[in-house]
N, CA and C atoms of all chains as a GROMACS GRO file, in nm:
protein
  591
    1UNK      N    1  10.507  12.388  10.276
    1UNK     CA    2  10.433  12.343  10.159
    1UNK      C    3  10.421  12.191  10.160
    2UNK      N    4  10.325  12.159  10.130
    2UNK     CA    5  10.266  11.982  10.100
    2UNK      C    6  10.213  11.962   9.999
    3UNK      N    7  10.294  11.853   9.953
    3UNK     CA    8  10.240  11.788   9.838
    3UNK      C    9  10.083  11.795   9.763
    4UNK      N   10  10.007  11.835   9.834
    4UNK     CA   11   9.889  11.889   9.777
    4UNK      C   12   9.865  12.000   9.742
    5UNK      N   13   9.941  12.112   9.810
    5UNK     CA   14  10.017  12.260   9.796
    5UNK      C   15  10.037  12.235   9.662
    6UNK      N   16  10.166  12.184   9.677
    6UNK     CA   17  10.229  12.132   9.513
    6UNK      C   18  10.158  12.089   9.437
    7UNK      N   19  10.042  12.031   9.475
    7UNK     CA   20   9.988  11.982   9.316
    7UNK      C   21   9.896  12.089   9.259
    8UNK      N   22   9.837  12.165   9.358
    8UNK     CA   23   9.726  12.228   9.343
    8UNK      C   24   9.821  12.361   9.205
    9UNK      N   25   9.929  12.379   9.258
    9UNK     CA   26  10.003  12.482   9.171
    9UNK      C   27  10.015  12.433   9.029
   10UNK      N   28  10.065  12.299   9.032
   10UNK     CA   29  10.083  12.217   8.955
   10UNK      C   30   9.960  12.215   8.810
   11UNK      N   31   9.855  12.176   8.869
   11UNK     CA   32   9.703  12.168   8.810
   11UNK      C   33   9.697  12.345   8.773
   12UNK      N   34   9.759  12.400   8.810
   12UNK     CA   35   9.710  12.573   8.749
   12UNK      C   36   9.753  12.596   8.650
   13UNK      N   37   9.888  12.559   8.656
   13UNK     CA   38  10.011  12.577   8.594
   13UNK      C   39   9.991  12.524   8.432
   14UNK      N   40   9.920  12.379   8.498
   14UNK     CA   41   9.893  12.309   8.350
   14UNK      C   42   9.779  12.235   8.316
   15UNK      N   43   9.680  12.358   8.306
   15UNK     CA   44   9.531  12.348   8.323
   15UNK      C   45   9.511  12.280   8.185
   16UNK      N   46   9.545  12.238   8.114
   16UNK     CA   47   9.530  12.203   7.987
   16UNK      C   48   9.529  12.068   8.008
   17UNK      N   49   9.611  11.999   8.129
   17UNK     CA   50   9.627  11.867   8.142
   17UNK      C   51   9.503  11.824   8.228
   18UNK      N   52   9.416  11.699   8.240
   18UNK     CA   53   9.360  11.650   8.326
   18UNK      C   54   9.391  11.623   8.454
   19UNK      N   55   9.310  11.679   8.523
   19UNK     CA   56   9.396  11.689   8.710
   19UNK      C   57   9.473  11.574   8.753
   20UNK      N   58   9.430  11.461   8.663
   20UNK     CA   59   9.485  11.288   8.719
   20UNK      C   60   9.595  11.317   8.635
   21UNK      N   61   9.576  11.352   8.557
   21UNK     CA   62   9.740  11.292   8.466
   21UNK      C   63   9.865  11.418   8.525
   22UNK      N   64   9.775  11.496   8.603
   22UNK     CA   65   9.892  11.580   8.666
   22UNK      C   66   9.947  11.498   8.790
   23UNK      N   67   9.823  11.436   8.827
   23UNK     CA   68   9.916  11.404   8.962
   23UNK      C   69  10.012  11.274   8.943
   24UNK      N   70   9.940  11.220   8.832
   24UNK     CA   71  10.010  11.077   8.804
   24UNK      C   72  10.193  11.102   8.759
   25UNK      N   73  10.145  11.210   8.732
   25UNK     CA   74  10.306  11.254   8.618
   25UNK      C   75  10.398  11.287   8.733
   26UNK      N   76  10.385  11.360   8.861
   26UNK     CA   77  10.416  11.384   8.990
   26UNK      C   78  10.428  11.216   9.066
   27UNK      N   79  10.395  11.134   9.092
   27UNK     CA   80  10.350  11.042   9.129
   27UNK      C   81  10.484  11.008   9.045
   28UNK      N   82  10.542  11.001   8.875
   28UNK     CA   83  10.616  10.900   8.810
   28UNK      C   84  10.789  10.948   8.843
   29UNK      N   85  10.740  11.068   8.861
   29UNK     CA   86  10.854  11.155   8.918
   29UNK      C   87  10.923  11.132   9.064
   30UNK      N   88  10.833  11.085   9.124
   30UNK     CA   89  10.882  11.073   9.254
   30UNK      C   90  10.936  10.913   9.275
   31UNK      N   91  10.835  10.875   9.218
   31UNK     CA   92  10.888  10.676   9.185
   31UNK      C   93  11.025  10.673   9.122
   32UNK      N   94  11.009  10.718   9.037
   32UNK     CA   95  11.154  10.732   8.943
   32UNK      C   96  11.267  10.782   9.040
   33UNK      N   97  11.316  10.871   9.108
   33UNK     CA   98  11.355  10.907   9.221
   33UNK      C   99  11.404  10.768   9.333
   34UNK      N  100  11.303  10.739   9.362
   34UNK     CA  101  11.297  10.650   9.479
   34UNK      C  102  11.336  10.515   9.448
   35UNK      N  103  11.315  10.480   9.317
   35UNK     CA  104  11.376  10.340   9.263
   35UNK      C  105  11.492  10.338   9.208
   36UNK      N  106  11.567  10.450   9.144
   36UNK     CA  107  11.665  10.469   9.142
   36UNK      C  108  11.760  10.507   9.228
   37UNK      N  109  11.727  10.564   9.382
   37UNK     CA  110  11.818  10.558   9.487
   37UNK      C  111  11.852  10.416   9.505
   38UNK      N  112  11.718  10.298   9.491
   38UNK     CA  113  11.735  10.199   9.536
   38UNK      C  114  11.863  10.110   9.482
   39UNK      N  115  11.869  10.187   9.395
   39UNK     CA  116  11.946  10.109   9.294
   39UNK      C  117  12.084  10.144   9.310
   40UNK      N  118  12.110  10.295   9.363
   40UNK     CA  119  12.226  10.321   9.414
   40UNK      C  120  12.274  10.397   9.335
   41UNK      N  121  12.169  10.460   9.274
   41UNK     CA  122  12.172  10.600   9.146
   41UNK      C  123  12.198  10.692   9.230
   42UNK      N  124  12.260  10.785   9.165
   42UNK     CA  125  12.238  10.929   9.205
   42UNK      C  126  12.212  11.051   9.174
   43UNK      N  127  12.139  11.101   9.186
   43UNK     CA  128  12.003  11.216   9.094
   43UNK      C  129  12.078  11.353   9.109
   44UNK      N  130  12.126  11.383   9.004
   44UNK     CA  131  12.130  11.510   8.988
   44UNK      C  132  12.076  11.604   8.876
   45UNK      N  133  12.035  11.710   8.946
   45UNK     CA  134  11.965  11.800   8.875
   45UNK      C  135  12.006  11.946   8.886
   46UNK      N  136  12.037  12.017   8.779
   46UNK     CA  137  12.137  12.116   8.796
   46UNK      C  138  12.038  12.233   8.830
   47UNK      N  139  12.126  12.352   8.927
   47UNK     CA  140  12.078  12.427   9.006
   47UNK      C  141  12.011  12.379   9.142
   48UNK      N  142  11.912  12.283   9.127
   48UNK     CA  143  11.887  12.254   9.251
   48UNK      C  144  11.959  12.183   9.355
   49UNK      N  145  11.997  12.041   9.295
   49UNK     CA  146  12.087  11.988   9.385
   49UNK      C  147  12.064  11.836   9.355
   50UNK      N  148  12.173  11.739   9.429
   50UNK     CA  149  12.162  11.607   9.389
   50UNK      C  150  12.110  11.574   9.508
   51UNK      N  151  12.060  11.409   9.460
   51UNK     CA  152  12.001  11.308   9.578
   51UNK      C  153  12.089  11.227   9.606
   52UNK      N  154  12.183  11.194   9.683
   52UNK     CA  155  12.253  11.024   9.670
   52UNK      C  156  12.241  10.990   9.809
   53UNK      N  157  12.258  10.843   9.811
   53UNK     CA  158  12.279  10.739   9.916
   53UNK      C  159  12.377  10.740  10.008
   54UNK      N  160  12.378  10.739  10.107
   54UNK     CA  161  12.515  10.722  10.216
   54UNK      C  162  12.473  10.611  10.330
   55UNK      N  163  12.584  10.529  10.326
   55UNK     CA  164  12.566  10.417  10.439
   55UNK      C  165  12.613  10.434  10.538
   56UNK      N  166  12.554  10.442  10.644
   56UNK     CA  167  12.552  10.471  10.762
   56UNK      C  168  12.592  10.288  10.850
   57UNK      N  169  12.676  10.286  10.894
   57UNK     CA  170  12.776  10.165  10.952
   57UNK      C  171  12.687  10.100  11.084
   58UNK      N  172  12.694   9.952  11.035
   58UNK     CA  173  12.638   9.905  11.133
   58UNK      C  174  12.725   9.931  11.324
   59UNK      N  175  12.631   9.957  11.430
   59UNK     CA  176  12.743   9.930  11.544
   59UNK      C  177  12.689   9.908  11.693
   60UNK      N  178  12.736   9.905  11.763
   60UNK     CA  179  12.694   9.852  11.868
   60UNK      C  180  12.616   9.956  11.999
   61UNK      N  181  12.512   9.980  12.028
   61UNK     CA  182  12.372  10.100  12.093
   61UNK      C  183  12.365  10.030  12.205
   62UNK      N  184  12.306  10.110  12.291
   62UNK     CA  185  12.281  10.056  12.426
   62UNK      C  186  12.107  10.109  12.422
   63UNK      N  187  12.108  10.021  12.515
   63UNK     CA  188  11.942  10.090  12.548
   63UNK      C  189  11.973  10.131  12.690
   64UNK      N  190  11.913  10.297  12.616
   64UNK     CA  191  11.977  10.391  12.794
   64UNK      C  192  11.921  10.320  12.915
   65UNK      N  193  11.797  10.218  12.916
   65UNK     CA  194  11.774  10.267  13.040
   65UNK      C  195  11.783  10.128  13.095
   66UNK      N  196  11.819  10.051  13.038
   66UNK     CA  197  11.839   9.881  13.049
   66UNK      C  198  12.016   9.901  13.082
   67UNK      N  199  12.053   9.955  12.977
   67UNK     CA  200  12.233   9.946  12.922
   67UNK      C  201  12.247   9.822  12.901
   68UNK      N  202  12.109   9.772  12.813
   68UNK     CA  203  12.149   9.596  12.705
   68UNK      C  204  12.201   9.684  12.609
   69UNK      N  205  12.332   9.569  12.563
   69UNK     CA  206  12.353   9.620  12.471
   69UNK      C  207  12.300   9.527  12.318
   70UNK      N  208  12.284   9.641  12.205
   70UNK     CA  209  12.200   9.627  12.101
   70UNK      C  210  12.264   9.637  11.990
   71UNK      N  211  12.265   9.520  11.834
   71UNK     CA  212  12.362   9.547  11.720
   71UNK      C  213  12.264   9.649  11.650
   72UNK      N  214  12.298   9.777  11.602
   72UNK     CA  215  12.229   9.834  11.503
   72UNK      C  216  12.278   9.817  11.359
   73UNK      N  217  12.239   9.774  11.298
   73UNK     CA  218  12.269   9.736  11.128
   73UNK      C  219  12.275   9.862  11.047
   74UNK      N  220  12.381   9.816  10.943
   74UNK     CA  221  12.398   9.946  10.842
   74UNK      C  222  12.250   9.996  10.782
   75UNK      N  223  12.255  10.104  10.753
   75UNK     CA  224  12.126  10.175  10.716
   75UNK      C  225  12.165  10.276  10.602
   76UNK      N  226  12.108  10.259  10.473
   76UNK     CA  227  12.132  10.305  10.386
   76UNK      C  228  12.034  10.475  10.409
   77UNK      N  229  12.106  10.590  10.378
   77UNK     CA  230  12.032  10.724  10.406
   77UNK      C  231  12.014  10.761  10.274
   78UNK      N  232  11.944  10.865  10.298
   78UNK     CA  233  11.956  10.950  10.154
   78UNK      C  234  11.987  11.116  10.219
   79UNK      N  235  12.108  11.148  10.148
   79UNK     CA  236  12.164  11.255  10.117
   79UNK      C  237  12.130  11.354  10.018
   80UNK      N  238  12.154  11.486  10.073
   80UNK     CA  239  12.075  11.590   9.949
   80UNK      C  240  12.213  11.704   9.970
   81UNK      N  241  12.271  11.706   9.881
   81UNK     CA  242  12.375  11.807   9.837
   81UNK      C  243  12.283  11.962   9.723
   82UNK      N  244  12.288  12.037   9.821
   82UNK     CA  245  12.200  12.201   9.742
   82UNK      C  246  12.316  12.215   9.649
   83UNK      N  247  12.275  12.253   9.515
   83UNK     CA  248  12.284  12.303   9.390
   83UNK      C  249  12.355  12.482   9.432
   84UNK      N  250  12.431  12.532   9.320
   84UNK     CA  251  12.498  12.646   9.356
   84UNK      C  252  12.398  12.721   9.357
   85UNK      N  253  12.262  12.746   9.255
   85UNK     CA  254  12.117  12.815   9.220
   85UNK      C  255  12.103  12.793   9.355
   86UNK      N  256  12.038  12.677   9.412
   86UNK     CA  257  11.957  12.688   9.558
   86UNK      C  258  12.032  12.774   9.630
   87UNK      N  259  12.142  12.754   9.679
   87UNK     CA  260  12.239  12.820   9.784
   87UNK      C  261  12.233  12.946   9.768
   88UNK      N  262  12.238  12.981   9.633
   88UNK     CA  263  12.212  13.104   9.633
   88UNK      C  264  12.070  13.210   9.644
   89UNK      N  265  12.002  13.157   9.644
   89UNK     CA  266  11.850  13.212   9.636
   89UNK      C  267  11.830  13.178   9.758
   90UNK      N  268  11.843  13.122   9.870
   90UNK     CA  269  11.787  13.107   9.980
   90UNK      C  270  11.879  13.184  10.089
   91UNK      N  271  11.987  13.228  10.028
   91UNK     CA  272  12.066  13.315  10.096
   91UNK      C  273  12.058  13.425  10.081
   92UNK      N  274  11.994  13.494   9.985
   92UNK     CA  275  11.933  13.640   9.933
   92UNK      C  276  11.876  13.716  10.055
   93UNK      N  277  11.894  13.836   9.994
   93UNK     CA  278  11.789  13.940  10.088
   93UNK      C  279  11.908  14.087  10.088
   94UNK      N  280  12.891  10.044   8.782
   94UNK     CA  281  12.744  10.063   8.812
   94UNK      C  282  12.629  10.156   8.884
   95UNK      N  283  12.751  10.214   8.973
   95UNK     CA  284  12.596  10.316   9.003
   95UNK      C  285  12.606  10.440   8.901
   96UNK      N  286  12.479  10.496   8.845
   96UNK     CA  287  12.463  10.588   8.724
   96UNK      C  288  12.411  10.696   8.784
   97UNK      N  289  12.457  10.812   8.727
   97UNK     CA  290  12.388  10.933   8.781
   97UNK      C  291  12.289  10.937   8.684
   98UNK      N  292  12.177  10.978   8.769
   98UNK     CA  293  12.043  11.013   8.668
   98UNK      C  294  12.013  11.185   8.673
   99UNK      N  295  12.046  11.190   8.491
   99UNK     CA  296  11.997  11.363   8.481
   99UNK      C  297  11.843  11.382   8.462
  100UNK      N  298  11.883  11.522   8.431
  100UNK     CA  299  11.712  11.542   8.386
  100UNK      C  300  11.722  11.469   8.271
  101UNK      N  301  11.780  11.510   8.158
  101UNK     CA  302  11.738  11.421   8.028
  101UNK      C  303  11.692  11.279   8.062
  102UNK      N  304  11.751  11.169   8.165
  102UNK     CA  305  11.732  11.072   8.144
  102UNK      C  306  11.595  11.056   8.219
  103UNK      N  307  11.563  11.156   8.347
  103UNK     CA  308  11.401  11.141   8.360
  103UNK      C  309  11.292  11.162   8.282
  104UNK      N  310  11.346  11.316   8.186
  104UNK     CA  311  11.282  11.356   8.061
  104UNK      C  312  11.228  11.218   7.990
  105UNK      N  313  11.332  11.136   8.000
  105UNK     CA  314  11.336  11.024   7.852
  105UNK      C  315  11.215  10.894   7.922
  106UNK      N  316  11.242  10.921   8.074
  106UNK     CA  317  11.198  10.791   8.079
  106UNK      C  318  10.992  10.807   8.124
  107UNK      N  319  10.991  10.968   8.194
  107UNK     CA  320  10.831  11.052   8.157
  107UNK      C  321  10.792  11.004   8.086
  108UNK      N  322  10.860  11.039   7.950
  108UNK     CA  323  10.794  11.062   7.814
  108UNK      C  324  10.773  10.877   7.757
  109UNK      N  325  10.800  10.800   7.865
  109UNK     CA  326  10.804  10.624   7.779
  109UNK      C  327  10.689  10.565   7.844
  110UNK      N  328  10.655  10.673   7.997
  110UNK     CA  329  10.590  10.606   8.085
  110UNK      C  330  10.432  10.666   8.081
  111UNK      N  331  10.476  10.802   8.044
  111UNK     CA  332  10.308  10.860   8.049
  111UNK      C  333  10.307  10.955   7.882
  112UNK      N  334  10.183  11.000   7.894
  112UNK     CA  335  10.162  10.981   7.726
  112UNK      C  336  10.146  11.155   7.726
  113UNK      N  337  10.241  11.226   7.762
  113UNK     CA  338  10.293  11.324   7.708
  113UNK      C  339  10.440  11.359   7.647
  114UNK      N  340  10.440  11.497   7.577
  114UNK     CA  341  10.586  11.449   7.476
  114UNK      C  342  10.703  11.464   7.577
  115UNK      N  343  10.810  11.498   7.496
  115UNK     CA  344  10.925  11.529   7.576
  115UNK      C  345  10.924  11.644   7.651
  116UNK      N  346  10.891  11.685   7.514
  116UNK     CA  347  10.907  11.844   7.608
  116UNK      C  348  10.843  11.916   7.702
  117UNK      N  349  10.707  11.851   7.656
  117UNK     CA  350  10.610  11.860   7.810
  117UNK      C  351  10.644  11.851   7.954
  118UNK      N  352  10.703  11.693   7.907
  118UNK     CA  353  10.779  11.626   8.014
  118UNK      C  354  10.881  11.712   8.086
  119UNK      N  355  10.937  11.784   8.046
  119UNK     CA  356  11.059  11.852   8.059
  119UNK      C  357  11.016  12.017   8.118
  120UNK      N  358  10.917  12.073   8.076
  120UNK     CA  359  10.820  12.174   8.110
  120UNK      C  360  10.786  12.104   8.293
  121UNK      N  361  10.717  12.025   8.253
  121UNK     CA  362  10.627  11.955   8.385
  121UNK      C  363  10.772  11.952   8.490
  122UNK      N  364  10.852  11.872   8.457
  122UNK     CA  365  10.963  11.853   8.586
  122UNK      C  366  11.058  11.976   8.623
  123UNK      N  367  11.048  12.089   8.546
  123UNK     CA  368  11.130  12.186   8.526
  123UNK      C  369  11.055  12.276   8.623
  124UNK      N  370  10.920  12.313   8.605
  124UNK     CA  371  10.835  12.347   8.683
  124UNK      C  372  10.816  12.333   8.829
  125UNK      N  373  10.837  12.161   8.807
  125UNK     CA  374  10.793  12.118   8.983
  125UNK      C  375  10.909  12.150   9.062
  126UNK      N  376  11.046  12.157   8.956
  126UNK     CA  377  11.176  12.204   9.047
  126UNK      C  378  11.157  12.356   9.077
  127UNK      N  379  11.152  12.421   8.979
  127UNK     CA  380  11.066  12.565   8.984
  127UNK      C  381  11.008  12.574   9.106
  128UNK      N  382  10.889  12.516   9.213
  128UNK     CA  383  10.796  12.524   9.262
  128UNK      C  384  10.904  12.488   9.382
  129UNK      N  385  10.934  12.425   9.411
  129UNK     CA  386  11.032  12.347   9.532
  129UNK      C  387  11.098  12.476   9.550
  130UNK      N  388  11.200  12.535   9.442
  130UNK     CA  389  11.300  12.643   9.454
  130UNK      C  390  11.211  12.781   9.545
  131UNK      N  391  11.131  12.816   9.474
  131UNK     CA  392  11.042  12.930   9.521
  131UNK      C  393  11.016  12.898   9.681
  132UNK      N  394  10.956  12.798   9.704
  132UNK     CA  395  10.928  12.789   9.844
  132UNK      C  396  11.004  12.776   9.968
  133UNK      N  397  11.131  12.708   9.870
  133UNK     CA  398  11.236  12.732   9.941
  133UNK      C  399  11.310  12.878   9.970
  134UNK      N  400  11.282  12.949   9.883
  134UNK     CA  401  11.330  13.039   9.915
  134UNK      C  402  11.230  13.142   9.990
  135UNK      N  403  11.140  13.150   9.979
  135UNK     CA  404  11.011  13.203  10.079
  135UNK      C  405  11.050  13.148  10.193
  136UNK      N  406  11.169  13.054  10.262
  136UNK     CA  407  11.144  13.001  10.386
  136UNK      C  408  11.002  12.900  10.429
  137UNK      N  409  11.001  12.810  10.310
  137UNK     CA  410  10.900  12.740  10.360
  137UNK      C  411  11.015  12.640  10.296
  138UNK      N  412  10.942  12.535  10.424
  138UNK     CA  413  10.969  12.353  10.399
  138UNK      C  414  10.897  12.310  10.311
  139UNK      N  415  10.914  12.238  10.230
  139UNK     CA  416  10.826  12.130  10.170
  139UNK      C  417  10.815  11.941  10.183
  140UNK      N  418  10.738  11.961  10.212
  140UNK     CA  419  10.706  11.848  10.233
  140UNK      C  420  10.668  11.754  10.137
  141UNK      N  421  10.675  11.621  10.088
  141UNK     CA  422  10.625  11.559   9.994
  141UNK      C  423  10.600  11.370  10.068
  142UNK      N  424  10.500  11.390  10.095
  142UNK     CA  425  10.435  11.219  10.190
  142UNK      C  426  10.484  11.117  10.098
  143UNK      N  427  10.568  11.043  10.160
  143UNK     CA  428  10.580  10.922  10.067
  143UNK      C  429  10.728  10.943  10.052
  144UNK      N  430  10.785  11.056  10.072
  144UNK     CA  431  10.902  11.078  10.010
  144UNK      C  432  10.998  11.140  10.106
  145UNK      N  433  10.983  11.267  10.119
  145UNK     CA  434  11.073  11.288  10.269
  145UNK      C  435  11.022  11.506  10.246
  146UNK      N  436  11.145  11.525  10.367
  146UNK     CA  437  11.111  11.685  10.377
  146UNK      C  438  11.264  11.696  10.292
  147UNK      N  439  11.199  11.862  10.263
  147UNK     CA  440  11.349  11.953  10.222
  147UNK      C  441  11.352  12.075  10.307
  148UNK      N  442  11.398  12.112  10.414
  148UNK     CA  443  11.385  12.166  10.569
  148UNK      C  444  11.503  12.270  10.525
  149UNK      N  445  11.448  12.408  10.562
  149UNK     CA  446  11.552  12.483  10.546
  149UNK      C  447  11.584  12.544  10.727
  150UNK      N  448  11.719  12.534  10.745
  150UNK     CA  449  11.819  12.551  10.817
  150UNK      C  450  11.889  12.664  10.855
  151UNK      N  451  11.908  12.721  10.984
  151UNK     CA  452  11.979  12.851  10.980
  151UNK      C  453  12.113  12.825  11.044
  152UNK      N  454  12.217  12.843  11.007
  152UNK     CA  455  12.394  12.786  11.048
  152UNK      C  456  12.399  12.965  11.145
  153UNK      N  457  12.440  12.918  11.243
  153UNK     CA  458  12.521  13.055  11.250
  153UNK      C  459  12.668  13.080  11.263
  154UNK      N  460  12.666  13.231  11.290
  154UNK     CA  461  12.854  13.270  11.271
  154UNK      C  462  12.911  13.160  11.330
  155UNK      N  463  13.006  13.068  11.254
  155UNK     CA  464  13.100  13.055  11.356
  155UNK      C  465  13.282  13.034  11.310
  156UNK      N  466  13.360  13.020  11.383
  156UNK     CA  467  13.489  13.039  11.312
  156UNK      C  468  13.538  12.928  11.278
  157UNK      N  469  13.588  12.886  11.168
  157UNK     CA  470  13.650  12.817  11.112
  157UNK      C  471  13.775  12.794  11.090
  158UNK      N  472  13.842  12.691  11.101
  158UNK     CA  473  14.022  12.691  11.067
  158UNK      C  474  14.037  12.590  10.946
  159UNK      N  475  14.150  12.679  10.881
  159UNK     CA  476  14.171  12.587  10.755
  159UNK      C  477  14.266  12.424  10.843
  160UNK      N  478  14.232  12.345  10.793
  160UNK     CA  479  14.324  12.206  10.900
  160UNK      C  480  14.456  12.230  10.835
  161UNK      N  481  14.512  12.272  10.753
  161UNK     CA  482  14.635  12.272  10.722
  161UNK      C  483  14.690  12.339  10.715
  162UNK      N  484  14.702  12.462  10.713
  162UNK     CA  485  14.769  12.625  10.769
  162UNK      C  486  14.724  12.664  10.893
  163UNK      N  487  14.620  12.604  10.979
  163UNK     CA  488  14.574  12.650  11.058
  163UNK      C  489  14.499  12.801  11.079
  164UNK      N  490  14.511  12.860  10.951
  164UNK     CA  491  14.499  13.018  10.980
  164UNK      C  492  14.308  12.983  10.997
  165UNK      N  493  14.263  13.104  11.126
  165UNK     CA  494  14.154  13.086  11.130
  165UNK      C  495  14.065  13.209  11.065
  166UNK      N  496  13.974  13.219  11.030
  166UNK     CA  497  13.880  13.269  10.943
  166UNK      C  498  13.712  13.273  10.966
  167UNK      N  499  13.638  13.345  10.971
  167UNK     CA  500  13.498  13.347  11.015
  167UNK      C  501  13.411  13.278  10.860
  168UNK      N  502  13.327  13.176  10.937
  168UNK     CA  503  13.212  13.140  10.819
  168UNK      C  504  13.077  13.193  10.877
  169UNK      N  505  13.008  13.288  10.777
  169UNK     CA  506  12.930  13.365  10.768
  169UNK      C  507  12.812  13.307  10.832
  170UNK      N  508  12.696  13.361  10.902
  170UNK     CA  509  12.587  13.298  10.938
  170UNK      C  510  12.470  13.277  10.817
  171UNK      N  511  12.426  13.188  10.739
  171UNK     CA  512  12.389  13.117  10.648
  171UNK      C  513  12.311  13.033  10.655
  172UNK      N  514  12.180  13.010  10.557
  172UNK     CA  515  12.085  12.899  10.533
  172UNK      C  516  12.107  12.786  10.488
  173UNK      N  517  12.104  12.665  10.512
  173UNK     CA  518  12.105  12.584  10.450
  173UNK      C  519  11.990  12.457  10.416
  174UNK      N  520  11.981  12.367  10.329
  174UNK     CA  521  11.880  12.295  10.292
  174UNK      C  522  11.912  12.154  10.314
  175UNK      N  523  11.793  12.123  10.417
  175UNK     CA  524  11.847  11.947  10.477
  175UNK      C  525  11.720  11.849  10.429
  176UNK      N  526  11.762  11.737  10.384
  176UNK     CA  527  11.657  11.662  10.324
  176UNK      C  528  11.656  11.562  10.431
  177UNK      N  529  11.521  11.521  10.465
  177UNK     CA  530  11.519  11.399  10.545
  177UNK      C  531  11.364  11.299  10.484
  178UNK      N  532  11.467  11.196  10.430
  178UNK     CA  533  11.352  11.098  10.394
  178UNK      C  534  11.302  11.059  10.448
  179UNK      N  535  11.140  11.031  10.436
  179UNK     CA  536  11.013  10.950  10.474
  179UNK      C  537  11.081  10.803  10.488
  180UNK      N  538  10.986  10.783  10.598
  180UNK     CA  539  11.019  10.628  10.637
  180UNK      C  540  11.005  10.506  10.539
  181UNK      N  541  10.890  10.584  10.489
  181UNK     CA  542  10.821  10.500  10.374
  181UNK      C  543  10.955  10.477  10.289
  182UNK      N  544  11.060  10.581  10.242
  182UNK     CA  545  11.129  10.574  10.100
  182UNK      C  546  11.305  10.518  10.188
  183UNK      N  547  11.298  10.523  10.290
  183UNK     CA  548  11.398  10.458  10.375
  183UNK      C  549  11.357  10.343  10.338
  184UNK      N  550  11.246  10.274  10.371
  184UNK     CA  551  11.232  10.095  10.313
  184UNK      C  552  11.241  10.043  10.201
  185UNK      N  553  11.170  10.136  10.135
  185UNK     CA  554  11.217  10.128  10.009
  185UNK      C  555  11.384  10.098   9.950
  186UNK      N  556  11.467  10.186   9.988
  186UNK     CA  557  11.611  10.162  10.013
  186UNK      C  558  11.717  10.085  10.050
  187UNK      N  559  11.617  10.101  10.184
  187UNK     CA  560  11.711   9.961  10.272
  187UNK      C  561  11.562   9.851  10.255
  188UNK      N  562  11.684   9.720  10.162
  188UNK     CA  563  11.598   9.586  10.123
  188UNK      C  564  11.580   9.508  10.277
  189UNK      N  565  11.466   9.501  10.290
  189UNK     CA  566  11.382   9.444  10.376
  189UNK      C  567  11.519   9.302  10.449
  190UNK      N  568  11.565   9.251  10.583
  190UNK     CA  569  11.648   9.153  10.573
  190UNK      C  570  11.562   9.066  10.688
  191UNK      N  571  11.564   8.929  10.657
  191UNK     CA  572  11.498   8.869  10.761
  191UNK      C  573  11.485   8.885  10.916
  192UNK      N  574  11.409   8.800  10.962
  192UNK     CA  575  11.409   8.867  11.110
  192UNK      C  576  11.488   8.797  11.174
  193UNK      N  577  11.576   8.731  11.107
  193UNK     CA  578  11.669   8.597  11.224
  193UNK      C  579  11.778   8.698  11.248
  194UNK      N  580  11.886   8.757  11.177
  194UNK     CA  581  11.956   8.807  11.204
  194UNK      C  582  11.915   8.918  11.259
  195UNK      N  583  11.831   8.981  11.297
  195UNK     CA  584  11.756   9.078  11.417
  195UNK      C  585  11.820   9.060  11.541
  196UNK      N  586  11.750   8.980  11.482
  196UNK     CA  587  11.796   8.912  11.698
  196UNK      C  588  11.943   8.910  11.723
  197UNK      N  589  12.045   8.833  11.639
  197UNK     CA  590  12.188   8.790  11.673
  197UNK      C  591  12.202   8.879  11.805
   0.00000   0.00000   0.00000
């Protein structure tokens, strides 16, 4: 599924709304998300699952085919911990 | 300082930013989690550009030991759900750092 997938459901769902203010509202949702990782929030939402940050340690890489060696810098990730709901519904059958 | 953000507090902050009510607000995001869940469970990925994937995963059997009794025990073969953020929302994240220390 893609985000246009998603919206298109979205716009069915809530035909009452103007197609822009659906996507915009999707659009505030995802910003909100993404500026608050920045910030070093961490999103949780029950059943599905949380979003948080993990720093990944700066250290020292080679380039395979040189073997220079290269500093790689810490890199902030984003982590997704599944909700007990998800885990369970995708394990069904 | 770092704050967990619930739904209420996205609820709160929807409803400051776009000009529907709360509860709309709360309908609308409840929904789009709704929509994610379903597809996930259909075995589809979703994708969202700008943002990253939510990739579902198949673990299989394998045996497990507790590290401190050692007693060993089978973990079941099982789905799991892996998120991998867009590059785009990685920069976002990690603050941009000059290019001098690149090089060091």
């Amino acid at each position: 599924m893609k985000k246009s997938d998603l919206l298109l459901i979205l716009e069915k769902k809530f035909e009452y709304l103007p197609k822009r203010e659906v996507e915009r509202t999707l659009e505030k949702i995802l910003q909100f998300f993404s500026s608050n990782l920045s910030k070093g929030n961490r999103i949780e939402i029950r059943d599905f699952g949380s979003l948080s940050t993990r720093l990944r340690k700066s250290r020292i890489g080679r380039n395979p085919s040189t073997g220079e060696k290269i500093k790689i810098k810490d890199k902030l990730l984003v982590h997704f911990t599944p909700g007990k709901k998800l885990k369970k519904i995708i394990n069904e059958e | 300082m770092n704050k967990i953000i619930s739904k209420a507090i996205l609820v709160n902050h929807l409803n400051e930013t776009i000009g529907l009510s709360k509860r709309e607000c709360q309908i609308f995001f409840e929904t789009f989690i709704d929509i994610l869940m379903k597809s996930l469970k259909n075995k589809k990925d979703v994708k969202i550009v700008n943002f990253g994937i939510f990739k579902l995963r198949q673990k299989n059997e394998r045996v497990g030991r507790n590290p401190k009794t050692k007693i060993e025990f089978k973990i079941s073969k099982r789905n799991v759900v892996k998120f991998k953020a867009s590059e785009f929302l990685l920069n976002t994240i990690n603050p941009v750092q000059s290019n001098l220390d690149e090089k060091s």
